[in-house]
N, C-alpha and C positions, 0 to 999 in steps of 0.2 A: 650804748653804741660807742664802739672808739673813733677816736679822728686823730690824725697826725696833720703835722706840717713840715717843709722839705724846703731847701733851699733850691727855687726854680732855675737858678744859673746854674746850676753843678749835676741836678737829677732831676728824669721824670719818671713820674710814677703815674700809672694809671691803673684803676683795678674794677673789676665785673664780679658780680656773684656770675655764678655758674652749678646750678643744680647743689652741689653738697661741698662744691669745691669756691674759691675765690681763684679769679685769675689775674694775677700782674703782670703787667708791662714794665719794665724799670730800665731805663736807659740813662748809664754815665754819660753827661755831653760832652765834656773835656780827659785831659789824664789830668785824675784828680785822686788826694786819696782813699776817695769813696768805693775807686775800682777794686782796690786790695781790702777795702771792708766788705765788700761785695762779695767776695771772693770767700773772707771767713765766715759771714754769714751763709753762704752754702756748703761747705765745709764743716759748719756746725750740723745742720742737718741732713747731710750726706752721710757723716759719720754716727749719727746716735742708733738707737736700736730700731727707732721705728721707720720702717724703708718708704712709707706710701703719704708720711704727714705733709711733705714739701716736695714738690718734684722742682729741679733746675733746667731749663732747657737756655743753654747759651749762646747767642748768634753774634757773629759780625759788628764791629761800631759800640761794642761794650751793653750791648742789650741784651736781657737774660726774661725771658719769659720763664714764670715761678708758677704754679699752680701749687694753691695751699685749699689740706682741707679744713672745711668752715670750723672744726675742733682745736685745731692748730692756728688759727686767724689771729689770735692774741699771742704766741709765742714767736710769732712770726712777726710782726710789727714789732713787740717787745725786743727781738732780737736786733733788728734793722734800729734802732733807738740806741742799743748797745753799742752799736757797733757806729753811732753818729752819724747814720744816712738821715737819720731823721733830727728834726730841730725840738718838736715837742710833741708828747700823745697825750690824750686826755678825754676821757670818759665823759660822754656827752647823754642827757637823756634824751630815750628813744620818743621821737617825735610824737 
């Protein structure tokens, strides 16, 4: 299992499985520069070859609803890490 950690002042994250899909919530709180990593991270998977691994849906107040499929869940995390939305991930075993 992986687990991340975020820094609660600057981002939230919230996520559901969802049948074959994960679905997040991520909301910038402030203008921070998490919003322009935000940005490359869907940028990254907007542009690669596979069209269906990560969908971005972006609203209003810096929140971006992400549906990731459960195949793509670790590149997805792994990217948002890259990109220093996240503070630290780490492989946890499964309960």
């Amino acid at each position: 299992m992986l687990t991340y950690r975020y820094d609660h002042q600057v981002i939230q994250i919230s996520e559901v499985a969802n049948n074959d899909d994960f679905e997040f919530r991520i909301r910038i709180i402030r203008e921070h520069p998490c919003l322009e990593a935000m940005k490359k991270v869907q940028q990254e998977f907007e542009h690669n070859r596979v069209y269906t691994d990560v969908l971005f849906y972006v609203y209003p107040n810096h929140e971006f609803h992400v549906i990731v499929r459960k195949d793509y869940y670790t590149d997805f995390v792994l990217e948002l890490m890259k990109h220093r939305l996240l503070q630290q991930v780490e492989w946890v075993p499964a309960p």
